[in-house]
Structures are given as structure tokens and as C-alpha cells.
C-alpha positions in Angstrom: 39.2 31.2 12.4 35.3 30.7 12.5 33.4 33.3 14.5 30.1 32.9 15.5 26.9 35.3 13.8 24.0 36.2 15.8 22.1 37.6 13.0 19.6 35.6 11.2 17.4 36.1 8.7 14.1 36.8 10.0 15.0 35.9 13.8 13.5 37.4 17.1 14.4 37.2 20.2 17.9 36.2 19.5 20.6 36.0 22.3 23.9 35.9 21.7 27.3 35.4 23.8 31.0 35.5 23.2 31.7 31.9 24.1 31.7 28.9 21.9 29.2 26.4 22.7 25.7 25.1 22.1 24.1 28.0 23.4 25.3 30.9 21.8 21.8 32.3 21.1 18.2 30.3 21.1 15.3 31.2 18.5 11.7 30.4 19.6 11.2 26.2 19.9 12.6 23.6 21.6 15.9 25.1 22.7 14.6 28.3 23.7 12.7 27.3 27.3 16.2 28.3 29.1 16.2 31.5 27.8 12.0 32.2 28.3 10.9 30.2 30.4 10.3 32.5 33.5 7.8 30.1 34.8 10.3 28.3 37.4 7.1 27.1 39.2 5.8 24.7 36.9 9.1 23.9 36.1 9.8 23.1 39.8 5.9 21.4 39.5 7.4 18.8 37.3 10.6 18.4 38.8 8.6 17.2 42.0 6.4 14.9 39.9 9.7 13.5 38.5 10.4 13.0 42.0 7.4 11.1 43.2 6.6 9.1 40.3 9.8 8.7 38.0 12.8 8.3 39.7 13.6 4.9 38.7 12.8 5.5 35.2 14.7 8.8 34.8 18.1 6.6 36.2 17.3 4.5 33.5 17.4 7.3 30.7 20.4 8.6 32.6 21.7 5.4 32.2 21.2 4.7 28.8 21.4 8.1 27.0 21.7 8.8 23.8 22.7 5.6 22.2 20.1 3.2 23.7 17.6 5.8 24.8 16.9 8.9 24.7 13.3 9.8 26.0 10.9 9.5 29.3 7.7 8.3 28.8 5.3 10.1 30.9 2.0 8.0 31.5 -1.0 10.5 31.7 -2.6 8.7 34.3 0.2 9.4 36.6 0.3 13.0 35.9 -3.5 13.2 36.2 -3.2 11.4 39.4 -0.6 13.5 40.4 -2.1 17.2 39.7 -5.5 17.0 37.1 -5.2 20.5 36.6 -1.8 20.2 35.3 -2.4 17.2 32.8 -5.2 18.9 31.0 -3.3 21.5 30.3 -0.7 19.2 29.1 -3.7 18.3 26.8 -4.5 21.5 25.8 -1.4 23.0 25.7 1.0 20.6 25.0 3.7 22.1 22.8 5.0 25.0 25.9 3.8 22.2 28.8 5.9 19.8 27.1 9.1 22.7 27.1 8.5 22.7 30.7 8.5 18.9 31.1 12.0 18.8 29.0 13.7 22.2 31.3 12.4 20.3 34.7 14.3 16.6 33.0 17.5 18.7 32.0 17.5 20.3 35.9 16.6 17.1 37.5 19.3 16.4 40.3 21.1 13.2 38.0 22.5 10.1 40.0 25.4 9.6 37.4 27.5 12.4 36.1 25.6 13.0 32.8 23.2 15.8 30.6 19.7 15.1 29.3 20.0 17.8 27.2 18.3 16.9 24.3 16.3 13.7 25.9 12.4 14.0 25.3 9.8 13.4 27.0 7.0 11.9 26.1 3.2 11.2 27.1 1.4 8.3 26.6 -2.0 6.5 27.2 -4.4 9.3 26.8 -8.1 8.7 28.6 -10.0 9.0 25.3 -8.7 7.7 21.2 -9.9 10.5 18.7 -11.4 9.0 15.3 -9.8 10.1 12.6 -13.3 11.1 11.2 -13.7 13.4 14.0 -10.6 15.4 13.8 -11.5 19.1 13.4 -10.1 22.8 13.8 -11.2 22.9 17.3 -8.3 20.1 18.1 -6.1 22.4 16.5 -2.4 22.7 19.0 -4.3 20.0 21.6 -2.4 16.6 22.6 -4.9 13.5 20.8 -4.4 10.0 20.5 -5.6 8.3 17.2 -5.6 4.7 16.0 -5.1 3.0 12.3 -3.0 1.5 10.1 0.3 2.4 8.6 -1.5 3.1 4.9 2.4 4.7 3.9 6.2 4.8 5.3 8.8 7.0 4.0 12.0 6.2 4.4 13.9 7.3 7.7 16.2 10.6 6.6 18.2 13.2 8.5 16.9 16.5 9.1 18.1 19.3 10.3 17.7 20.4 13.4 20.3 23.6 13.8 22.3 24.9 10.7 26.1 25.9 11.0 26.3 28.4 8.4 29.6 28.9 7.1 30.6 32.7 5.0 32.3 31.3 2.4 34.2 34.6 2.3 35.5 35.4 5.9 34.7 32.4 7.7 32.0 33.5 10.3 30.1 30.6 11.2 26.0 31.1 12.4 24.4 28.8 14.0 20.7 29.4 12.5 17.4 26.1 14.7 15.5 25.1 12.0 11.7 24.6 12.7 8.7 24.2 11.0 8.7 23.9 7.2 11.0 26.0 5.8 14.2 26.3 5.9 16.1 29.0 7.1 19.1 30.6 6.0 21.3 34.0 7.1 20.4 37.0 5.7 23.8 38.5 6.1 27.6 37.9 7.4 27.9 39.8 10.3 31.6 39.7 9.8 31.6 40.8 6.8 28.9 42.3 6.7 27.8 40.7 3.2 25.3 38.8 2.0 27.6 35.5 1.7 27.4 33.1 0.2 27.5 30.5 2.7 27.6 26.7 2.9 26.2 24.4 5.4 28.7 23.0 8.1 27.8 19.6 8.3 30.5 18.8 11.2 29.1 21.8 13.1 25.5 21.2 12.5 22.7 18.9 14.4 20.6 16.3 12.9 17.9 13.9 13.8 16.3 11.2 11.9 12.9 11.8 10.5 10.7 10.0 8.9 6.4 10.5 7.5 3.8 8.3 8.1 0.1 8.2 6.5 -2.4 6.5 8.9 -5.5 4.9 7.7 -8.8 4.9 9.3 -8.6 1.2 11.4 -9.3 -1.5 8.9 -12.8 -2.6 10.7 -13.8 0.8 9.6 -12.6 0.4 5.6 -16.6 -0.6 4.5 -16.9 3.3 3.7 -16.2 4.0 -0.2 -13.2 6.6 0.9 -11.6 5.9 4.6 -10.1 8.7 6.3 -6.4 9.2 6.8 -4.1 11.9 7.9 0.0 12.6 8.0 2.1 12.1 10.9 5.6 13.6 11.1 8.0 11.2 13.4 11.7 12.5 14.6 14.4 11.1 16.4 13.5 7.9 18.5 10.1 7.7 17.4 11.0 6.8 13.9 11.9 3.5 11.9 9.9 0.8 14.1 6.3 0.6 11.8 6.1 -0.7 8.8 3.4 -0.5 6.6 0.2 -2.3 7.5 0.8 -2.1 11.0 -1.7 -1.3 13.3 -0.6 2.0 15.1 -2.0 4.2 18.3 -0.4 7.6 17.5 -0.2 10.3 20.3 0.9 13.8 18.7 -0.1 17.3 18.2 -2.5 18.5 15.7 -1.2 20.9 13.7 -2.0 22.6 10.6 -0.5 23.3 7.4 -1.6 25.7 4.7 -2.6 24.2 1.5 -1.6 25.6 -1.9 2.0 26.7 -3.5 4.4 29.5 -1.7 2.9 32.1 -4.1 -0.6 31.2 -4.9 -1.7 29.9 -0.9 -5.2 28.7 -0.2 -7.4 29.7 2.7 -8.0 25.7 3.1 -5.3 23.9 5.5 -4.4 20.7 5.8 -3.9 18.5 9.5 -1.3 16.4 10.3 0.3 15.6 13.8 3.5 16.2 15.5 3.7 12.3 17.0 4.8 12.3 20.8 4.9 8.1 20.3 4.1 5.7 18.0 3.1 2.3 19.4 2.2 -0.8 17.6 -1.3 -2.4 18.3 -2.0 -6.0 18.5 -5.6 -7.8 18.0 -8.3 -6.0 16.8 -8.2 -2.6 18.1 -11.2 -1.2 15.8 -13.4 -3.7 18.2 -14.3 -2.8 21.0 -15.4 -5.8 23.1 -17.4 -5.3 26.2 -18.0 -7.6 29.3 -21.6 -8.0 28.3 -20.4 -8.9 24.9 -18.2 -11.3 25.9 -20.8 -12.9 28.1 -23.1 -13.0 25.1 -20.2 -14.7 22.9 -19.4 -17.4 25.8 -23.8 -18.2 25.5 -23.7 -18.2 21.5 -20.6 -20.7 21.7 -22.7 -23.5 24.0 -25.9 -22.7 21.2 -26.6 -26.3 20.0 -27.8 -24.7 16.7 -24.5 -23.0 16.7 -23.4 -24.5 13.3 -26.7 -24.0 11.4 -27.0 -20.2 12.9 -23.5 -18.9 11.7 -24.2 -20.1 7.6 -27.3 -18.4 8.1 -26.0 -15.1 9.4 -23.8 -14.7 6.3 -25.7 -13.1 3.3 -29.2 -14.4 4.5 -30.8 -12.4 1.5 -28.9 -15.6 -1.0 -31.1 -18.3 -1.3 -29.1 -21.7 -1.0 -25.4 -21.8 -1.2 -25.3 -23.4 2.2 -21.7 -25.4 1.1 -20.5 -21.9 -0.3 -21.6 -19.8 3.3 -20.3 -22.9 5.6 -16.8 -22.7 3.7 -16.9 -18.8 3.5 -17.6 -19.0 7.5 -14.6 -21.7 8.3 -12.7 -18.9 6.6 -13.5 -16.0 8.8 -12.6 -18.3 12.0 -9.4 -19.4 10.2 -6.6 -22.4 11.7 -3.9 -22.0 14.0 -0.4 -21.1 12.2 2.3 -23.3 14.0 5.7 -22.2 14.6 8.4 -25.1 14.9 11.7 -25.5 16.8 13.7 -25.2 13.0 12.2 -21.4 12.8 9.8 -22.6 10.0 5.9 -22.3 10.2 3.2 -23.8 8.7 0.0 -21.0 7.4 -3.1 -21.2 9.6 -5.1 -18.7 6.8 -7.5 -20.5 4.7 -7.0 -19.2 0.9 -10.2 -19.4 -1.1 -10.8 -19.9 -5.2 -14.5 -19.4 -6.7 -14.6 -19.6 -10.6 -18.2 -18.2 -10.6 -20.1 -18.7 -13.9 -20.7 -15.4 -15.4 -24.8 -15.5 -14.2 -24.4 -16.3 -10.5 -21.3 -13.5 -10.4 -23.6 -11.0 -8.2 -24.2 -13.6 -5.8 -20.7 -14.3 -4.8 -20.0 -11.0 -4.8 -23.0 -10.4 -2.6 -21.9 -13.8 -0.3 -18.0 -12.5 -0.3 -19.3 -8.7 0.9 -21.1 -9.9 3.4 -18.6 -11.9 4.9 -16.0 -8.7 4.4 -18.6 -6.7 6.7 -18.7 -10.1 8.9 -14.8 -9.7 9.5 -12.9 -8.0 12.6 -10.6 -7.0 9.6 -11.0 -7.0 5.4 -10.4 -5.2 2.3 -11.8 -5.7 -0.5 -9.9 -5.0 -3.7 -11.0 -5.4 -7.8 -7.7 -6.9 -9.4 -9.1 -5.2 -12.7 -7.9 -2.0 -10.8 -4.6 -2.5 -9.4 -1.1 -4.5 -10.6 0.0 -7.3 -8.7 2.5 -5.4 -6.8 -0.7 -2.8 -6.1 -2.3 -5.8 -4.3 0.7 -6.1 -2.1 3.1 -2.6 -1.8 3.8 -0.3 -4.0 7.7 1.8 -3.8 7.8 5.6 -5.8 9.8 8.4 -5.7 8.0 11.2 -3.5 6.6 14.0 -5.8 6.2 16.1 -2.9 8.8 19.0 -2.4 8.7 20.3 1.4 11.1 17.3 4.0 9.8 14.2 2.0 11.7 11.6 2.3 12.7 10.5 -2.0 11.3 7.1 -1.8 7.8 6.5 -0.6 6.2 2.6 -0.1 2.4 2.2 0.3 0.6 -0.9 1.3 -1.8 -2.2 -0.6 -5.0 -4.3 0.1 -3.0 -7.8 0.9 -0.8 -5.8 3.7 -3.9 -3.5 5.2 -5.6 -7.1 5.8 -2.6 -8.8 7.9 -4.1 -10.8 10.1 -7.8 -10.2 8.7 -9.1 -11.3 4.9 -8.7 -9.8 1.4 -11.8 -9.7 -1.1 -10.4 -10.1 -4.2 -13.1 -9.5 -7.6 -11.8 -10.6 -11.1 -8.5 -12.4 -9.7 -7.7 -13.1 -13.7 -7.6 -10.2 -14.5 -4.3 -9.5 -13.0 -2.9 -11.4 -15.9 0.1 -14.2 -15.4 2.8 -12.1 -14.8 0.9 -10.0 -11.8 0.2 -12.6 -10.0 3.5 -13.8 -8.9 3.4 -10.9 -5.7 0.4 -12.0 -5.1 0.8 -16.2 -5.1 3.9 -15.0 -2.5 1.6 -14.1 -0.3 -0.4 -17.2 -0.1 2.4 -19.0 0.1 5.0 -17.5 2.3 2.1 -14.5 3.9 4.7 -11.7 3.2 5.2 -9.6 0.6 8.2 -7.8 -0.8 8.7 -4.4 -1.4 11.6 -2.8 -3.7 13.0 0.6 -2.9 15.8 1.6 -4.9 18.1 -0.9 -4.0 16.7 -2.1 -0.9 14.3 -5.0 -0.5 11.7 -5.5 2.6 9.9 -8.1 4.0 6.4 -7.4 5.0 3.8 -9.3 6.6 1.1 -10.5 5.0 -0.7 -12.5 7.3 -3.8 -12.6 5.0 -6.5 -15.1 4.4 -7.4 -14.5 0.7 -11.2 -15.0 -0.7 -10.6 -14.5 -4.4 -12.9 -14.9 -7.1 -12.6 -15.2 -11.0 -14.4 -16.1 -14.2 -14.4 -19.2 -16.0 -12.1 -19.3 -19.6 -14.7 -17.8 -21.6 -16.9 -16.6 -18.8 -19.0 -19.3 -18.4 -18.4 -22.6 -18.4 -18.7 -25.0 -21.8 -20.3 -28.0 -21.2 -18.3 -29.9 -23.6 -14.9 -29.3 -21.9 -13.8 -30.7 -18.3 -14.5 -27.5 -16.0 -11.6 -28.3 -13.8 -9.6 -27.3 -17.0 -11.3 -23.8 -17.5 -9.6 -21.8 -14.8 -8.2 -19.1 -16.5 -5.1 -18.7 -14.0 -1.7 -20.8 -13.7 -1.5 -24.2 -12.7 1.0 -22.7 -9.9 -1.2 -20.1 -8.7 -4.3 -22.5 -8.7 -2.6 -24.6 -6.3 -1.2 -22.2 -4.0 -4.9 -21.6 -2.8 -6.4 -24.5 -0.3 -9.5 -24.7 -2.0 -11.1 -23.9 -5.6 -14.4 -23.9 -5.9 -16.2 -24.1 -9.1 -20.1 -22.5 -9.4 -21.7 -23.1 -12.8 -25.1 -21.6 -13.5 -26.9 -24.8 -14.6 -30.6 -24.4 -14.9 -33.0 -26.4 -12.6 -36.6 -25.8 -12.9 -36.6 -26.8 -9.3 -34.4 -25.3 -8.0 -34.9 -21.9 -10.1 -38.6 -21.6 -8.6 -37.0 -21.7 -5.0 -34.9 -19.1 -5.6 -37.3 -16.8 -7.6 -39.7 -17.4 -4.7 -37.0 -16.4 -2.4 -35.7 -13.3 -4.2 -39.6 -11.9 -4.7 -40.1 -12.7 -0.9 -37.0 -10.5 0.0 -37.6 -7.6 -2.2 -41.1 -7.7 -0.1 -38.4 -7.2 3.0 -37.8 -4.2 1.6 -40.9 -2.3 1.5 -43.1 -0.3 3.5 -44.0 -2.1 7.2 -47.3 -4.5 6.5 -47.7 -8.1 7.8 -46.8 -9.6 5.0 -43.8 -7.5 4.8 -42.9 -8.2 8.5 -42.9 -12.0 8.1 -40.8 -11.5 4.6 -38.0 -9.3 6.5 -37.9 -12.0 9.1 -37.3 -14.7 6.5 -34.3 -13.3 5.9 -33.2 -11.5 9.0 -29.5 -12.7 10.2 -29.4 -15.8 12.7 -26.6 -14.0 14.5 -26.8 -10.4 15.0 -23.9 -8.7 12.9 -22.5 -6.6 15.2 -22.2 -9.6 17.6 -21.2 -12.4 15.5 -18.1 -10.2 14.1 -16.9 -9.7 17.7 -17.2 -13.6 18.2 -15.2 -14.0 15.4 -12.1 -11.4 16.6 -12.7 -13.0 20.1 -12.3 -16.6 18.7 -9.1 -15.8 16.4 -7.3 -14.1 19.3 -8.0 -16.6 22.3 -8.6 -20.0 20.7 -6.0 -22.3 19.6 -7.2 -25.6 19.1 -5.5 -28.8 19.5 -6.0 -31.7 17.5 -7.0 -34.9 19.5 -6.1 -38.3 18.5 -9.5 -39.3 17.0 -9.6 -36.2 14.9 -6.0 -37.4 13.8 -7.0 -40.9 12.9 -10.1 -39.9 10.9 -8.2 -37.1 8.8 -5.0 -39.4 8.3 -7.7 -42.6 7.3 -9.6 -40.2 4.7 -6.0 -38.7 3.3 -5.0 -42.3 2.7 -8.2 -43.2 0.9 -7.7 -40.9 -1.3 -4.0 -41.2 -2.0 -4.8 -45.1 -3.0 -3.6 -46.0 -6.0 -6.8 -46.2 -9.3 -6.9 -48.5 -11.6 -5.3 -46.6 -14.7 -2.3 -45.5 -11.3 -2.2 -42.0 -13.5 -1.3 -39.1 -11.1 -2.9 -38.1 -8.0 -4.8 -34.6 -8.2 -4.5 -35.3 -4.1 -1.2 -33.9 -2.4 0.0 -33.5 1.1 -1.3 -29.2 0.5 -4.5 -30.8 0.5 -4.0 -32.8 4.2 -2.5 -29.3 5.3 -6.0 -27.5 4.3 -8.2 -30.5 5.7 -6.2 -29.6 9.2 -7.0 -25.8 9.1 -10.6 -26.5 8.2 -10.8 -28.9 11.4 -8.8 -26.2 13.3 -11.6 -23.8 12.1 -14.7 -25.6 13.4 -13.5 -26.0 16.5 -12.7 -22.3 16.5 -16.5 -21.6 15.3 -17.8 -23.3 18.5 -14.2 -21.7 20.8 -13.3 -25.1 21.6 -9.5 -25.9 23.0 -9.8 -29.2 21.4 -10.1 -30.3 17.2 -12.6 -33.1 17.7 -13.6 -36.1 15.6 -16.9 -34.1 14.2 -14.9 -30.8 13.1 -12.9 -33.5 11.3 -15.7 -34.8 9.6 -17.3 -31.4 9.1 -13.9 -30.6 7.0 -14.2 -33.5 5.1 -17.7 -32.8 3.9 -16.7 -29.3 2.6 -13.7 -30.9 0.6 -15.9 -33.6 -0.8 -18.2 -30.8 -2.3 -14.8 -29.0 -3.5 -13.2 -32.0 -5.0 -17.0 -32.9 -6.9 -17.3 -29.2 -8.3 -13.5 -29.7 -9.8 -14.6 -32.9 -11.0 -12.8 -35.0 -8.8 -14.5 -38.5 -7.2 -13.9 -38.1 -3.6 -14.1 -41.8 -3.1 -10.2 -42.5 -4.3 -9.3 -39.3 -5.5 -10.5 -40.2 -9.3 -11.0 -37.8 -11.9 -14.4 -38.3 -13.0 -14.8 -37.8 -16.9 -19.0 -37.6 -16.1 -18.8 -34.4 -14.5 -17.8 -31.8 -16.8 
């Protein structure tokens, strides 16, 4: 016969009883409130709150517990509304307020004959978000709210929440609540009276799900060389629903935990929080859009210069490159994915290729930065630094020792940017084999993730700017240049355009630039007249700030349609090009490339936030495919190779 054994290694405050039952004795935590908490008034404080504001909502958790829910989600409006006094301290004091909260819901006069026992409760939408940045001692214990991304997931894995301890020699069974970090275990059998040994009693013992997540600093904010991230510890109902990449408003506790090994500790301590909820973001959260701004983006739309001030604000420092800034600014504003009836969909991300001879390589790097800082979201990634599978996820073992879960999977760059753009320098350089991840999500815009056994699906909503060298870095004159892409003929076309830049000189041409590069390192210097007119050569059409909130406000609320004359003209230019040549050798042209003119279309009339595709975005995508298809070598009359452009 088991018998139950108040005595615990390193307990306090330990009641005991001669029944059988859950509450034999509590330790300090969760279960302990009905044994210490002698402050019936604010007890009785929330019970009336419950009362007044949360009646329905409590018969629904009454209804539904455990299996289909098992918290109340207090908003703190209400309770500031309610008492103000009372939610700050819920703020400041959250871990005993919240004890309080959980004794008035397990007193609270039930309509159905049922115990909330262990139900939680929970408080959402805090006034204020804390930056991760900003996180310091002081908010040590204090209820925050942060936003970000899910950077890593563990997987979801029981924990213990109270140990049945069994003496392996007489039977005597202690019940020992686990909390914080380390585990505890009896110090001695009280029956006995020996030091056991004892196993855990599964059957006997309670356990919740848990799970760890790493949040990122929001993507918007991922310009800085190292963004800021912290650890958030999820239990019970609060765990399995984000996956990594998504974008996440966390309200928890800050707490602290010290850094260094059990026998050598440091004096340095790490945060993480105790998450309350978890709740997944839509849009662009890291921008914040203001009615002023949005009266300043509906102006800027009806701007009849509109189309020749939005090339200009990208990378204003690069001289020309006007068909590489249009096509780079198409891209930001991005189509319109469609979702049909049969559960397929077709891409509205635009996927970008520049084989960039080895002298203008700076330039597109200096074009494809600009138009990273230019996006509501975007990472930007060298492929020289990372596998294929580090582009998308990557699945490991945890190292870590103290409640980690044993597999770990972190997103990489393609899953931070869902719904945003991905940067990609060097794309070769992945090699053949690494790029097969990768070419998935252009394709199919998820990416799978291995763990152990198991296989995920994430999104990977991305629209990819990639660049790459040509075969031998730059291009040989006496070879075709559409044939010196150093990548797979598979991967090649799973990207809507490819976009060759050689570095032929022009005496011309060179003078302009040198003219324009000395005028803007004259930008830089020290305030004279000269100077002044120099930095407004090259200041930005568009302010920055402003044109990057146009851009989030036009992906999120404009959804173009095409009309018929926008039809006609792209299905009249796909034909022309599908015509048979004379030698009838194989089209270069496919139905991919129709599917790309549409999304550049879609993307114009984005750029101006137009319901409507138009004949002139039509026409305006056919123009920056003609300059595509001439780079590659391609007469854009009848979709011809042309031998004299090599």
C-alpha cells in the first residue's frame, strides 16, 4: 500500500494531511495560493470583476474544460477600466496578481457542475509593446508585451509539473511540484526513513506540454549587423500553434536566469520570459502607419510623376540602371497570389536572377541593399555562408542540458522573409546539390524541415532577389551569354526573370557615370554650395521612411484585377512570341513566362494602388521583359534566339 511523504528535499512551508487527494501538501507556486493566500479581498476583487465583465466567457471555459479549453483571457483594458490601480499592479506584479486571478476563477460560483482547477488565466493586449532592444533589469518580474519573429521552435514535450515519488523499498509515495529549473527529488523516505531509492510514478504524477521558443527582433528591424532576440518558455495551451517564421506578439514575464555551469556560476544573467499568450501577427507589424501617413500615401499614389519618382528613390547614389531599379521596384510591390476552387494557387512573388559581371558586382549589391532597406520585410543572406537547407530551416539535436526539448528547428533567411523579400549574394555558390531547398521555395513558397522522422511544411511566402556570377566571373565575348549561368537549367527557370549585366566599356557612357560618382562623393562632404546642389542630385524622390510604408500599405490592401484590355494586350504579345520561326527549333518562351508578365501587370497597378490591371501596366510589363529577353539574348520580336548578341 502507497502512503503519502510530506518531506521533501529542500521544501518550506509544507502542509500535509491524512487524506488522499491532490492536496496533500502545496510548496510555494502555483498550487500554493489556497494555502497562503490570506488576501481574500483581492481575491473577492476579482471574483466581482469576473462578475461584471466575464460571465459569458467564464460559462464558456466551464463549458469546454480541459479538452477544448482550458484558460480565460483577461483583456487589460477591461481590468484597467474596471479598477486602474489593480491592473498596474497586475503589470508590476504579475506572478502573485495572477495567483489571485486563478483562486477568484477556481471560487467563481460555476453555472454547470464542474472545477477550474487548473484553468489559467491569462492577460492580453497590453497599452504599450516593449522592443526587444529595450529589455533591461529594471523589467525584471513585470508583465511586457514584445513582438518578432519565431527565429526557433522546439518541439512540444511533457514536463513535469508535480512528481509522485515512489520508495522503491516500502512503497511510500511523495508527491514533490516541480518549479523553476531544477528538478526536485526527496531527500528521504519518511516511511522508511531512508534515503530511497525512488522512481517516478508516472500514473500518479502531472504533466503539461511545454515547449521553447527564440523570438527575433521584427524583420523590418533586421538592417542591424546582429538583431536582438530572447527565449520564451510556453506550457500547456499556449504551446504547439507557431511555427517558425511567424510573426508573434508575446505577453509573459521577464525573468532571469543565471549564466554559467552549476559549479562555476557567473554574476551575468540571462532574460527570457514566462509567456502568458502567444498570438500570431498578420501584416507588417514592425510598421507603424499613421493617419497622416496614410494621407500622405493616398497623395503620392494620384503623383503623375509617380512612376519616374519610385526608380529614382531606389539607390539614387547608382548612376543609370533605370530597367534594373524599375524591375527591382515591381518586385517590392509584388502580384496578387490566387487561390482556386481545386485548393491550388498560383505565386503572386516575383523571383529575380542578375548574373552581374564581376566589375558592376558592387552596384547590384548596392541597388539590391537599397531596395532590402526599401522593404516592409527582407533578409539578406550570402549563399557563400550558409547550405541550402541554411537558406530555408535548419533541424539539430539541442546541445542544451536544463528542459530542452532533443530536436531543435531554426528558420533561416527564406522563412524569416515570408511574405517580405530575401537578398541573396553569390546564389552559385550554393553548388547544384544545395539548391534544391531553395528552388522549392520558388516554386511551391514552402519549405520543408526534417526532424527525426518527422517532416513539416513551412511557409515560405518569399519573393527572392538573387544574384550570381557569370561561368568564369565575367562574361566571354566569344560564347552566347545566355549559356554562362553557372546554375541548373531547372533552377534557372524556376525564377520569373534572369537578368544578365555585362560590364562592357562605353566611353560614353563611362564619362556619365564617372561624372556621377565624383558629383556624389561631393554629397558627402562638408556643407558648401557646391556640396548642397551635389547631395540634392542624388537625394531620394520619395522619402524612405515613407515610400516603405507605401509599399506594406499597397501589398496589404491592393488586389488588382485584370481588365479585359490588359488581357487582350498580354495574350496578343504571348502569342507573338509563341509564333512559330523559320528554323520551328524550340521556343525559349513558355506559359511561366505569361504567368510573370501577369504579376508584373499586377505589380504596376499596385505601385500606383489601383483596384484595376490596366492596359499601360500591361505595356509597362512588357517593356521590362523585352529588356530581359535582349540581355539573355533573346529577339523579343518572335521569341528568336539572336546569335548577334553574345
Amino acid at each position: 500500500m502507497q502512503r503519502e511523504n510530506p518531506a521533501v528535499h529542500g521544501a518550506e512551508d509544507v502542509i500535509a494531511a491524512d487524506i488522499s487527494g491532490e492536496y496533500i501538501y502545496f510548496i510555494s507556486g502555483r498550487n500554493s495560493s489556497m494555502a497562503r493566500a490570506d488576501d481574500t479581498e483581492l481575491i473577492d476583487t476579482f471574483e466581482d470583476f469576473y462578475r461584471s465583465y466575464y460571465r459569458h466567457e467564464i460559462a464558456e471555459l466551464a463549458k469546454n474544460y480541459p479538452d477544448e479549453q482550458k484558460s480565460l483571457y483577461l483583456d487589460w483594458e477591461d481590468l484597467d477600466e474596471y479598477d486602474s490601480d489593480l491592473a498596474d499592479d497586475f503589470r508590476n506584479k504579475p506572478k502573485q496578481l495572477r495567483e489571485y486571478a486563478e483562486e477568484a476563477l477556481r471560487l467563481y460560483d460555476l453555472p454547470v457542475d464542474v472545477s477550474l482547477g487548473q484553468a489559467h488565466v491569462r492577460v492580453t493586449n497590453l497599452p504599450e509593446t516593449l522592443d526587444i532592444n529595450d529589455i533591461q533589469a529594471d523589467h525584471r518580474g513585470r508583465l511586457v508585451t514584445i513582438q518578432g519573429s519565431v527565429k526557433r521552435a522546439t518541439a512540444v514535450t511533457p514536463k513535469i509539473t508535480n512528481a509522485a515519488f515512489e520508495c522503491q523499498r516500502c512503497g511510500t509515495l511523495t508527491r514533490i511540484p516541480q518549479q523553476g529549473g531544477d528538478f526536485q527529488e526527496p531527500h528521504e523516505c519518511q516511511g522508511c526513513e531512508r534515503q530511497g531509492p525512488f522512481r517516478i510514478n508516472y500514473d500518479q504524477s502531472e504533466f503539461i506540454d511545454s515547449q521553447q521558443l527564440k523570438i527575433q527582433s521584427p524583420i523590418g528591424e533586421l538592417n542591424s549587423e546582429t538583431p536582438t532576440s530572447i527565449e520564451v518558455k510556453t506550457e500547456d495551451d499556449e504551446t504547439g500553434h507557431m511555427a517558425v517564421g511567424d510573426r508573434v506578439a508575446v505577453t509573459g514575464i521577464l525573468q532571469l536566469e543565471q549564466m554559467g555551469s552549476t559549479r562555476n556560476k557567473s554574476s551575468h544573467f540571462d532574460t527570457y520570459l514566462d509567456a502568458l499568450t502567444v498570438e500570431r501577427l498578420e501584416g507588417y507589424p514592425a510598421i507603424d502607419t499613421t493617419t497622416g501617413d496614410k494621407k500622405q500615401i493616398i497623395t503620392l499614389s494620384n503623383d503623375p510623376e509617380l512612376y519616374e519618382k519610385i526608380p529614382q528613390t531606389i539607390a539614387p547614389t547608382v548612376h543609370n540602371h533605370e530597367t534594373e531599379k524599375l524591375l527591382l521596384a515591381l518586385q517590392l510591390f509584388g502580384g496578387v497570389t490566387r487561390h482556386y476552387p481545386d485548393n491550388s494557387q498560383t505565386r503572386g512573388q516575383l523571383h529575380t536572377l542578375f548574373v552581374v559581371d564581376a566589375g558592376k558586382q558592387s552596384t547590384i549589391d548596392q541597388l539590391l541593399s537599397c531596395a532590402a532597406a526599401l522593404s516592409p520585410r527582407a533578409v539578406q543572406a550570402e549563399a557563400s555562408e550558409t547550405s541550402g537547407t541554411g537558406l530555408t530551416t535548419t533541424a539539430f539535436p539541442s546541445s542544451e542540458s536544463q528542459g530542452d526539448s532533443p530536436w531543435v528547428i531554426e528558420a533561416g533567411p527564406l522563412i524569416e522573409a515570408d511574405r517580405g523579400h530575401a537578398m541573396i549574394s553569390d546564389f552559385s555558390d550554393l553548388g547544384s546539390d544545395a539548391t534544391n531547398s531553395v528552388e522549392n521555395v520558388l516554386r511551391k513558397q514552402s519549405a520543408e524541415a526534417t526532424k527525426a522522422t518527422e517532416r513539416l511544411s513551412l511557409p515560405a511566402r518569399t519573393s527572392v532577389l538573387a544574384h550570381t556570377k557569370p561561368e568564369y566571373d565575367r562574361f566571354d565575348d566569344y560564347q552566347p551569354r545566355g549559356e554562362q549561368i553557372p546554375l541548373a537549367a531547372d533552377t534557372v527557370a524556376a525564377f520569373d526573370l534572369v537578368v544578365l549585366i555585362p560590364d562592357d566599356p562605353d566611353s560614353s557612357k563611362d564619362r556619365e557615370v564617372a561624372k556621377h560618382t565624383l558629383a556624389t562623393h561631393s554629397a558627402g562632404a562638408t556643407a558648401t554650395e557646391e556640396v548642397d546642389d551635389a547631395h540634392e542630385a542624388v537625394q531620394p524622390a520619395i522619402d524612405p521612411g515613407l515610400f516603405r510604408k507605401y509599399v506594406a500599405y499597397a501589398r496589404e490592401n491592393c488586389h488588382p484585377e485584370l481588365t479585359q484590355a490588359a488581357k487582350s494586350t498580354l495574350q496578343d504579345y504571348y502569342a507573338e512570341l509563341r509564333e512559330p520561326n523559320e528554323e520551328n527549333s524550340p521556343h525559349p518562351v513558355t506559359e511561366d513566362n505569361l504567368k510573370t508578365l501577369i504579376r508584373l501587370s499586377e505589380a504596376s497597378a499596385r505601385m500606383r494602388l489601383s483596384d484595376t490591371v490596366e492596359e499601360t501596366d500591361a505595356d509597362r510589363a512588357i517593356e521590362v521583359v523585352e529588356t530581359v529577353l535582349e540581355t539573355l539574348g533573346i529577339a523579343a520580336e518572335k521569341g528568336e534566339l539572336d546569335a548577334d548578341v553574345s
